[in-house]
C-alpha positions in Angstrom: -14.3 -100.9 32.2 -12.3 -103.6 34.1 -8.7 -103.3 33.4 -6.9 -106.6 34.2 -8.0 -108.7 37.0 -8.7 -111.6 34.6 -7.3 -114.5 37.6 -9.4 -112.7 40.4 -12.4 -112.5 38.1 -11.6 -116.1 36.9 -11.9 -117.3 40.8 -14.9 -115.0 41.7 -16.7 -116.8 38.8 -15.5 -120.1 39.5 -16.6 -119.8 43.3 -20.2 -118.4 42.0 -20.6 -122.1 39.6 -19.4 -123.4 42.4 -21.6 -126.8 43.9 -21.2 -125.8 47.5 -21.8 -122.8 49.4 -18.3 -120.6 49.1 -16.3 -118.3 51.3 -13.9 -115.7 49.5 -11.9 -113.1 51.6 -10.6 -110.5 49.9 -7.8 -108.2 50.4 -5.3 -105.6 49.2 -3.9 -102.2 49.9 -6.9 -98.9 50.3 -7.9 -97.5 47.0 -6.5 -100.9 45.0 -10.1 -101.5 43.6 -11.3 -104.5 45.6 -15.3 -103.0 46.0 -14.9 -102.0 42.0 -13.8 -105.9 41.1 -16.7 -107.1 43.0 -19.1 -104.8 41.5 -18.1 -105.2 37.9 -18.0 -109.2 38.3 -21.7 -109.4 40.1 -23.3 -106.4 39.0 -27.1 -107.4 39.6 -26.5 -110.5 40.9 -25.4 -109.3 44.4 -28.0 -110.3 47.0 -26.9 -108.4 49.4 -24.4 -105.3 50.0 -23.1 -103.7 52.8 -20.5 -101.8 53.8 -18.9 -100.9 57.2 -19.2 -97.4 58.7 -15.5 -95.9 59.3 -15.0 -94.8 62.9 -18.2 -95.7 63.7 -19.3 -97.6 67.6 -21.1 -100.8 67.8 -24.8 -99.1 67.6 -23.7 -97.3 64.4 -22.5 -100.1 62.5 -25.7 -102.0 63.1 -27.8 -99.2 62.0 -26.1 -99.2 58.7 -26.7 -103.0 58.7 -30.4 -102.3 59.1 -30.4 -99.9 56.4 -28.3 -102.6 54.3 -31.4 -105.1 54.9 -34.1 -102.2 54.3 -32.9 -102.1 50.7 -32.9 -105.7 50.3 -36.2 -105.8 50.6 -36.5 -107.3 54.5 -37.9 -105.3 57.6 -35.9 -106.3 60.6 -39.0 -107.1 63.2 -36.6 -105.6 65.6 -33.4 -103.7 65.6 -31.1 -106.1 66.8 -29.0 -105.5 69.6 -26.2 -107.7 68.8 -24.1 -109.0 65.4 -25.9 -112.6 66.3 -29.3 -111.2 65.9 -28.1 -109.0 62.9 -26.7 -112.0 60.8 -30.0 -114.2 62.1 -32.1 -111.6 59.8 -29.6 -111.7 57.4 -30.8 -115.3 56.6 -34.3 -114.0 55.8 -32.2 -112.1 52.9 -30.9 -115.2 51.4 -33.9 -117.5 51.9 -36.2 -114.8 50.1 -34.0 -115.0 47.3 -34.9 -116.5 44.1 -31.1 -116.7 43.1 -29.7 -119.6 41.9 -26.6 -118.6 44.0 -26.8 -115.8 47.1 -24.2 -113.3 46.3 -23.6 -111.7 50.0 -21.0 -108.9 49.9 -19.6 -107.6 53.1 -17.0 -104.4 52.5 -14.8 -103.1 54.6 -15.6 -105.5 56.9 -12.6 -104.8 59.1 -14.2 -101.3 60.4 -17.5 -103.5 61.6 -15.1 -105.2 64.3 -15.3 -102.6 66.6 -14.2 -103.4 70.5 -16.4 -105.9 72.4 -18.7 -106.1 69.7 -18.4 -110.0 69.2 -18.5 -109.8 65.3 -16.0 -112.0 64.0 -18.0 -114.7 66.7 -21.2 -113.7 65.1 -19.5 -114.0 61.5 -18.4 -117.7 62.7 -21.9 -118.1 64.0 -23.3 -117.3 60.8 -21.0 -119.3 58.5 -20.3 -122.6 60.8 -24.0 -123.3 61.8 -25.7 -122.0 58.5 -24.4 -120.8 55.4 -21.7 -123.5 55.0 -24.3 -126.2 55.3 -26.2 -124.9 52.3 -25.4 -125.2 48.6 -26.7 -121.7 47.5 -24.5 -119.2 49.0 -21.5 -117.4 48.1 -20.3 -115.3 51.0 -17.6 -112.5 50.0 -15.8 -110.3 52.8 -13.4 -107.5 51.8 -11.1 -105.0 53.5 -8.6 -102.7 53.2 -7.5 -103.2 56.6 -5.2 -106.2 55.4 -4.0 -107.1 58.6 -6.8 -107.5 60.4 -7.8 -109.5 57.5 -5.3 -111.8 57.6 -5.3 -112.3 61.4 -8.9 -112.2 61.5 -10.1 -114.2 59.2 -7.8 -115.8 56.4 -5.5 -116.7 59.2 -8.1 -116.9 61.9 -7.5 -119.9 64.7 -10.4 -119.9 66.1 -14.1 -120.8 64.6 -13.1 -119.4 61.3 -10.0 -121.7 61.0 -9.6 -123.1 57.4 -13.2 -121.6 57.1 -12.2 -119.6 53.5 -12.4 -121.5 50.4 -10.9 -118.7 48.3 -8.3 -116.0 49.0 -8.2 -113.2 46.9 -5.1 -110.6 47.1 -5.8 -108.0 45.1 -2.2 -106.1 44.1 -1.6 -102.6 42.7 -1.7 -102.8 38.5 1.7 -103.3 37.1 3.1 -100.9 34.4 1.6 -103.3 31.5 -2.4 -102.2 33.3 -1.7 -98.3 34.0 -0.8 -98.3 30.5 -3.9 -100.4 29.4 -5.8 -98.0 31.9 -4.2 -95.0 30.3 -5.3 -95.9 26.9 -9.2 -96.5 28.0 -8.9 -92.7 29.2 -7.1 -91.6 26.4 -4.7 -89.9 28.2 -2.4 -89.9 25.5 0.9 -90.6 28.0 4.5 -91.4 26.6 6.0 -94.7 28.6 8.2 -92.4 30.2 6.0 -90.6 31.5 3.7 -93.3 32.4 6.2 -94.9 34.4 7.7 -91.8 36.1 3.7 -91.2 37.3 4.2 -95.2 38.5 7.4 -93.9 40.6 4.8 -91.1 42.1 1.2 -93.2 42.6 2.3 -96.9 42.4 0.1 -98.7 40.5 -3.3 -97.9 42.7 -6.2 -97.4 40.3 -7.8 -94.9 42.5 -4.8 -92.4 42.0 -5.1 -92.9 38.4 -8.5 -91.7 38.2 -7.5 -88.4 39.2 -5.4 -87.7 36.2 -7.1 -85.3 33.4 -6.4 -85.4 29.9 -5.0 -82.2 28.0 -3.2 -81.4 31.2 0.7 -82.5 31.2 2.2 -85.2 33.7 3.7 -82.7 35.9 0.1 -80.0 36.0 -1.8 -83.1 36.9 0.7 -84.2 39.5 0.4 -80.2 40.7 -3.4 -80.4 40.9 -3.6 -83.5 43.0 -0.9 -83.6 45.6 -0.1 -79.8 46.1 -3.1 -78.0 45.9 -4.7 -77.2 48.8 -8.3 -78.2 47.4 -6.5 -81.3 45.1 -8.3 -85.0 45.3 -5.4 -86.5 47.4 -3.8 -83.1 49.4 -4.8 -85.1 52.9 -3.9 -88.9 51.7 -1.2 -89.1 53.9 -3.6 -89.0 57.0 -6.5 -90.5 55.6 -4.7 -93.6 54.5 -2.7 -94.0 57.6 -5.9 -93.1 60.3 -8.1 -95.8 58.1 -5.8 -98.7 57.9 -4.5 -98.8 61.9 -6.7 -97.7 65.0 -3.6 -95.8 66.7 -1.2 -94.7 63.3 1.1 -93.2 65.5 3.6 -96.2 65.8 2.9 -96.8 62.0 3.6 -93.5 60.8 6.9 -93.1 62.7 7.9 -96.3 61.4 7.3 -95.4 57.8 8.8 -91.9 58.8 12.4 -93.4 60.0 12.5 -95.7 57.0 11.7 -92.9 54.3 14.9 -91.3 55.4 16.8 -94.8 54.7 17.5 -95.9 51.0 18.3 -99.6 51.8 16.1 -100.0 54.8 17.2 -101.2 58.3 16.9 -104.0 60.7 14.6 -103.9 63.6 17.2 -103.2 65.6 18.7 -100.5 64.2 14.9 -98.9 63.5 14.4 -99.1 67.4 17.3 -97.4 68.2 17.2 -94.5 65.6 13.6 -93.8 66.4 14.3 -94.1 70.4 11.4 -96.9 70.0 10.6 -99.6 73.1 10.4 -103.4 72.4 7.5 -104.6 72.4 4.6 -106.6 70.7 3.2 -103.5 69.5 6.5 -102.5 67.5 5.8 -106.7 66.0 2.4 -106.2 65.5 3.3 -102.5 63.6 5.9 -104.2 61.4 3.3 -107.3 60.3 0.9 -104.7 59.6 2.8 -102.6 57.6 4.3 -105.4 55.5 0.9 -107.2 54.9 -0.7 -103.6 53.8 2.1 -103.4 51.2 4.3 -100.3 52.7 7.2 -102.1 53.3 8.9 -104.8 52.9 10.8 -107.6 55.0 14.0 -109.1 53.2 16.9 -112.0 54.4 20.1 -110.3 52.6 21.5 -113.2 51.0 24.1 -114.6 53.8 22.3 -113.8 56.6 19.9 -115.7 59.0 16.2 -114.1 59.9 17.3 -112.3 62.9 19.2 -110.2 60.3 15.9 -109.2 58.1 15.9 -105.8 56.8 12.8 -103.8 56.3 12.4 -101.1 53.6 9.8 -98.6 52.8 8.6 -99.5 49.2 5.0 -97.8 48.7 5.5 -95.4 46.3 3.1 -92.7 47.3 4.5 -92.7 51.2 8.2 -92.5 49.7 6.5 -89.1 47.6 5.3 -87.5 50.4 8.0 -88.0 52.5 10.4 -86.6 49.3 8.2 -84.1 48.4 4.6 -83.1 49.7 5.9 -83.0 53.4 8.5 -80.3 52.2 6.1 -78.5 50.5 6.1 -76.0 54.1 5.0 -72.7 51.6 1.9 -74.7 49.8 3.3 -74.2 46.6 0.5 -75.3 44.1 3.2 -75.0 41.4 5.6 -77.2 43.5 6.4 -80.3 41.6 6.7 -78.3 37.7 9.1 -76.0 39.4 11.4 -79.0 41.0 11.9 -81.3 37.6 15.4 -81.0 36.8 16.5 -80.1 40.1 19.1 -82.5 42.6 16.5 -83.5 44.8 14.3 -84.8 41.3 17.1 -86.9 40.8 17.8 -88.3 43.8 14.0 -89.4 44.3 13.8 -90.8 40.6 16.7 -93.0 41.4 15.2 -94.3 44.3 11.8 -94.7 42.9 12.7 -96.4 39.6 14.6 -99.0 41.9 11.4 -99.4 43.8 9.4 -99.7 40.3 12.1 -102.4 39.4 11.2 -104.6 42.7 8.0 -104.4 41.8 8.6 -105.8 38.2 10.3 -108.6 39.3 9.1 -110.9 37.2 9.7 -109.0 33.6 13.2 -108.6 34.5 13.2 -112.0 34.8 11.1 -112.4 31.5 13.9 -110.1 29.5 16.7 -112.5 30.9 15.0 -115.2 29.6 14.3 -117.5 32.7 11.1 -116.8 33.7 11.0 -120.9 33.8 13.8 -121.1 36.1 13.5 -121.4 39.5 15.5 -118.3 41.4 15.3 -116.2 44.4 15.5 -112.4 44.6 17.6 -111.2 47.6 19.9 -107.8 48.4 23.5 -108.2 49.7 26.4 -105.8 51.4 29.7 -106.5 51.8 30.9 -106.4 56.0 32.1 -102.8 57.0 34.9 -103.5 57.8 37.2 -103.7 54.6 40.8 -102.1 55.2 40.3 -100.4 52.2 37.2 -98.8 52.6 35.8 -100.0 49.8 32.6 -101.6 50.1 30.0 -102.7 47.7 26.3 -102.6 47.9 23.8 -104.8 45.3 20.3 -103.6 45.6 18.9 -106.9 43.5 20.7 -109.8 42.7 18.9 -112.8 41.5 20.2 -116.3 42.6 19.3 -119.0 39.8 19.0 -122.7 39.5 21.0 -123.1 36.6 24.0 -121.7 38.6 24.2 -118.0 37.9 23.2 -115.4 39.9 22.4 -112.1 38.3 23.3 -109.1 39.9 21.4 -106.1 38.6 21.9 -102.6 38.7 19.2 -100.1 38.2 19.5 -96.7 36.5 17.4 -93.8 35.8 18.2 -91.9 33.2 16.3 -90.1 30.4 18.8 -90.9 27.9 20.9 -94.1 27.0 23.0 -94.5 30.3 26.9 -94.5 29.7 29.7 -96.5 31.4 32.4 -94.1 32.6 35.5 -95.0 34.0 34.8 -94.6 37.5 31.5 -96.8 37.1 32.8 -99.8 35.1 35.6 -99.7 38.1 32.8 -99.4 41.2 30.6 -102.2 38.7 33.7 -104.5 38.9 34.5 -104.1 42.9 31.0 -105.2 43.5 31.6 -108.2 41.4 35.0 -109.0 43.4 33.5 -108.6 46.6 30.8 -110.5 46.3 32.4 -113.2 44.6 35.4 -113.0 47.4 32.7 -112.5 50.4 29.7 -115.2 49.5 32.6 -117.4 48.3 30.1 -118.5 45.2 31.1 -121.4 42.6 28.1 -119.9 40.4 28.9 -117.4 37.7 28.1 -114.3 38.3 26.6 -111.8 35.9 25.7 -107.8 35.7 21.9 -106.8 34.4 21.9 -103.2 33.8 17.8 -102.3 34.2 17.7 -98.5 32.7 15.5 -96.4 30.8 16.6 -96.3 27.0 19.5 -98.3 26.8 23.5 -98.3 27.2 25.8 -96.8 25.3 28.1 -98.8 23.3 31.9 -97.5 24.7 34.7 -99.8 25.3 33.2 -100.7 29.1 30.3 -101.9 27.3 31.2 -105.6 27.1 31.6 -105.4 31.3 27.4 -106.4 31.6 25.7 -109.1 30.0 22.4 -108.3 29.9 20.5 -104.8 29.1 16.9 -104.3 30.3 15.2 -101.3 29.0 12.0 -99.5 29.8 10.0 -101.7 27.3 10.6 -104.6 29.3 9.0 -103.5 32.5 6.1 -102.7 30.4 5.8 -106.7 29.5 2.5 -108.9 30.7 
């Protein structure tokens, strides 16, 4: 059963009716369900299917490539000893084919590009001279790899340039789908607990598949990260080693920003990690923010040069809290840790992850989803006399001149003003109204859990966003 997806399946069917021959590229973070989308939209009408071997050398890949035309019914005269000759054959696939429309499905196309092979020529080669000039073929490439796909081929400058017709970035499922998806395996899971397994997994299908019904949040949890025979004991490695041909760079990176709550400039990662400049530490950084493992923000004030990059992928920011400290492979780890300071201090942090990446049901619950705004993160300068900075993890800037500054709390019941908050709420206002030197009005969005307390500080934000809200289409 397909769970959401209904634009992406809406422009895979649109490009199959389609009156020309099509070319759709699509992309998305490992284990988001790309092949699954694919296969549920085409079932039987795929013409051909092939998928690319994993560190695997030239010879390899066009083995599997021969075995992909075998079962398609053709018997390569020859084994071809280059990606020209391989796609050549490949036309025999699509003229045989009785099809009103050739479905031709390439996965993981990414791991076929191995070095010196001339593939993405061959690709060109194939598409350029011959499929493009026919009506009947729909060509679909997919990897996980989304750099390379975006370099390679959506953003290609050479023979592929402007070459795709239809770009297809498939994201991780929002709270509203895990829910939907939770309810299809009866799973019988409370929203708070749906959304605290959000704060672990992120909203990657594939994780979800892993959890068992009868079993509570917190066993299930157990059984897949921290035992040593669990489905996803050796993501970490896996996911790194498949995405990037030399991790090492990447998984510092990611390492140095797991230890920073509001990220850090380039600079300031280079130094703290005792990193060189260089094109590689560029290339890293684009990689890592087109896979979806962190993320490149302006604070509002600031030019580019002052981008800050944050680790947001919820299953790295686990492992770094969590399964990495896990040093006496305690298959009991994460029941026995609920409750405790370090629990807290990851929820906290994860729920203002989960809030970034409901953006646009925050925006729903103020009421100005049709109002044109920009989301940024702001910090007062350093050096106040009084030591009193401020810090706003979201603010929203509006067209209708407000800007929204939201603060995000965890809490498993109603959240309650104190004192000391309501005053530390107000200094943020005062600084940013005395520092940004804004003519808009400025208000205060509390996103929780289950509410706010009515107490006499109560009146001090404007709007309350509750769990239910993140849950919203």
């Amino acid at each position: 059963m397909l769970i959401g997806r209904e634009r992406e399946q809406q422009l895979l069917m649109d490009a199959y009716k389609a009156r020309n021959s099509e070319f759709v590229a699509i992309y998305g973070r490992r284990r988001v369900g790309k092949t699954y989308l694919v296969r549920e939209v085409f079932g039987s009408k795929v013409t051909f299917s092939h998928a690319g071997l994993a560190n695997a050398d030239k010879k390899s890949q066009l083995e599997a490539w021969v075995d992909s035309l075998k079962e398609n019914g053709v018997e390569p005269p020859q084994f071809p000893k280059t990606w020209i000759e391989a796609f050549s054959i490949l036309k025999d696939v699509v003229r045989k084919s009785k099809s009103r429309k050739k479905v031709l499905f390439i996965d993981e196309m990414p791991w076929m590009d191995t070095q010196h092979s001339g593939f993405v020529s061959a690709l060109e080669h194939f598409w350029n001279g011959w499929a493009s000039a026919r009506k009947d073929v729909l060509l679909i490439v997919c990897g996980s790899a989304t750099s390379w796909m975006v370099n390679h081929v959506i953003k290609n400058h050479g023979g592929l340039h402007n070459r795709v017709t239809v770009r297809i970035h498939v994201k991780p499922f929002s709270l509203h789908e895990c829910e939907e998806y939770a309810k299809s395996r009866n799973l019988s899971m409370s929203r708070r607990q749906l959304m605290e397994c959000y704060m672990i997994m992120g909203g990657v299908p594939f994780y979800w598949t892993f959890l068992r019904k009868g079993k509570s949040l917190a066993q299930n949890v157990d059984d897949i990260f921290f035992n040593t025979e669990g489905d996803l004991w050796g993501e970490f490695d896996e996911l790194y080693a498949s995405l990037f041909k030399n991790p090492d760079l990447y998984v510092k990176i990611v390492t140095i920003l797991a230890s920073k709550r509001v990220g850090m400039t380039r600079g300031e990662l280079l130094k703290e990690g005792k990193i060189t400049n260089s094109g590689n530490v560029t290339k890293a950084l684009s990689d890592l923010e087109n896979c979806g493992f962190i993320r490149r923000y302006s604070p509002l004030g600031r030019k580019e040069r002052g981008a800050v990059y944050q680790l947001i992928d919820f299953y790295t920011l686990f492992y770094f809290k969590f399964i990495r400290a896990n040093k006496n492979v305690d298959r009991h780890f994460w029941t026995l840790n609920q409750e405790t300071p370090q629990y807290y201090a990851w929820s906290g942090l994860a729920f203002e992850r989960l809030c970034f990446e409901h953006v646009e049901q925050i925006k729903a619950a103020l009421g100005i989803s049709g109002v044109m705004s920009s989301v940024y993160s702001w910090r007062s300068r350093t050096d106040l006399s009084d030591g009193r900075g401020a810090q706003i993890d979201m603010l929203i800037d509006r067209r209708d001149s407000v800007i929204t500054l939201c603060e995000m709390k965890y809490s498993k019941n109603r959240f309650v003003i104190d004192a000391d908050y309501d005053d530390v709420l107000m200094n943020k206002v005062e600084r940013f109204r005395t520092e940004t030197k804004t003519r808009k009005s400025v208000q205060i969005a509390l996103v929780t859990t289950v509410g706010l307390v009515q107490n006499e500080y109560y009146d001090d934000v404007q709007n309350v966003i509750e769990m239910s809200n993140l849950f919203g289409l």
